[in-house]
N, C-alpha and C positions, 0 to 999 in steps of 0.2 A: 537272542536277537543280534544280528551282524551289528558291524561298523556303517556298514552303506546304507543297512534299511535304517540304524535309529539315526545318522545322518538325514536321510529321505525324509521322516517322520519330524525329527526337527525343521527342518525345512519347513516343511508344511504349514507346521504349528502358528512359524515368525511368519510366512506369508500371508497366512490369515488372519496374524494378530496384528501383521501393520495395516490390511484392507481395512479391520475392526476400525483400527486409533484414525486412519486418513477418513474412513467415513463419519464417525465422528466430530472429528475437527471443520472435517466442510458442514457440515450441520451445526455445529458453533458459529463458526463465519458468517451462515446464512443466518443464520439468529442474529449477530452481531449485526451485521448490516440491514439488517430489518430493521432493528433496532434504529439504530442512526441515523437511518431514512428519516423513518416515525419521526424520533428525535427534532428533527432537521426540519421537516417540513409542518409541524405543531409550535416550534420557536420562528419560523415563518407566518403562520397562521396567528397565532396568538400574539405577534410583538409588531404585525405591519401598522398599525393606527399609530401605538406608541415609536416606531423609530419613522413616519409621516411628520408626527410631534415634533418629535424631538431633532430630528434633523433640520440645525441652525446654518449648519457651512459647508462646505468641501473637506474639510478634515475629518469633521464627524461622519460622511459618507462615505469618505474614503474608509473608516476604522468600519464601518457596519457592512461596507460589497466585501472589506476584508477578509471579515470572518465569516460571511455567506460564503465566499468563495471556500475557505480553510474546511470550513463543515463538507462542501461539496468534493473536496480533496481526499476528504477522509472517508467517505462515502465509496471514490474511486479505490483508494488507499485498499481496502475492504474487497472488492472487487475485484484486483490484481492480486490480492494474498489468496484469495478463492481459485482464482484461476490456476494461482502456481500447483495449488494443492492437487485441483481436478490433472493437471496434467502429469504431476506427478505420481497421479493414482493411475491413469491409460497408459505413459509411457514408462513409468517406473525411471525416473530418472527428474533430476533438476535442470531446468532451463535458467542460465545465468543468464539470459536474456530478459526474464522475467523477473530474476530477482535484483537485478539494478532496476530495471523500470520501476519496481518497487520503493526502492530508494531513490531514483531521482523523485517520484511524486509524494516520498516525504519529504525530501531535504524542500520543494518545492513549496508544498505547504506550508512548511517555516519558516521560510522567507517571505512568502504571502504576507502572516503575522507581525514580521518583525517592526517594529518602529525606529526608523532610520533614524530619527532626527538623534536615539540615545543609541546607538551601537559604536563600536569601536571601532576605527579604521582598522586594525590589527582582524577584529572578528570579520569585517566584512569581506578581507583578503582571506581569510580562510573558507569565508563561504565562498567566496568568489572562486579558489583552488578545489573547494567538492564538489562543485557546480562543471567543471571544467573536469576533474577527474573521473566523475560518472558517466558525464554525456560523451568523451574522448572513450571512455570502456564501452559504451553501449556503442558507439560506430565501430570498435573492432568488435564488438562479439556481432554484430549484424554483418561486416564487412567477411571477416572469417568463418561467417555461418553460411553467408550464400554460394563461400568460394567451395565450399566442404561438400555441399549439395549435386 
């Protein structure tokens, strides 16, 4: 067997075994976010009477749209990871377009969470710098991506 054909032949083998692992993995994702759905909207169903209850004030609304929202986050979170996956299954290639939107809709969800009144002014300048450093990358790779086009 030459150079070129077992070249060729390996080739093959990795091309097929990364279609195997990426089909895969999007089939995990879509499990996962089934999941979370389910998750999400059965802690919806099952706790609306008790957070009706138990909601005294504003603060305690505030902590319950919180984390409604944070779940709904992670839902998208889920979504976006699938996305990357599918496109880099048709395009063969990673879109850093995608993968900061990924990241800014973590880093965004953790700030959803965070409770101000105990964070650090020191932490909040740093969130306040990821927050500025993502969305500044995502307008050049959007800005650099239509001029490329």
């Amino acid at each position: 067997m030459s150079t070129a054909s077992t070249h060729h032949v390996l080739s093959r083998v990795g091309e097929r075994f990364q279609a195997v692992v990426v089909g895969l993995v999007q089939i995990l994702l879509m499990i996962i976010i089934a999941l979370a759905l389910f998750e999400l909207m059965w802690l919806l169903v099952t706790r609306i009477t008790e957070f009706v209850a138990q909601t005294r004030d504003v603060p305690h609304l505030q902590r319950a749209v919180q984390n409604a929202f944070a779940g709904v986050l992670l839902v998208m979170l889920g979504l976006e990871l699938l996305e990357s996956v599918r496109t880099f299954q048709m395009e063969h290639r990673v879109r850093l377009e995608m993968i900061v939107l990924v990241a800014i809709i973590a880093v965004g969800r953790h700030i959803i969470q965070l409770d101000f009144e105990h964070v650090s002014g020191p932490m909040l300048g740093g969130i306040a710098a990821l927050v500025l450093a993502l969305t500044a990358g995502y307008w050049l790779v959007k800005v650099t991506g239509q001029r490329a086009r």
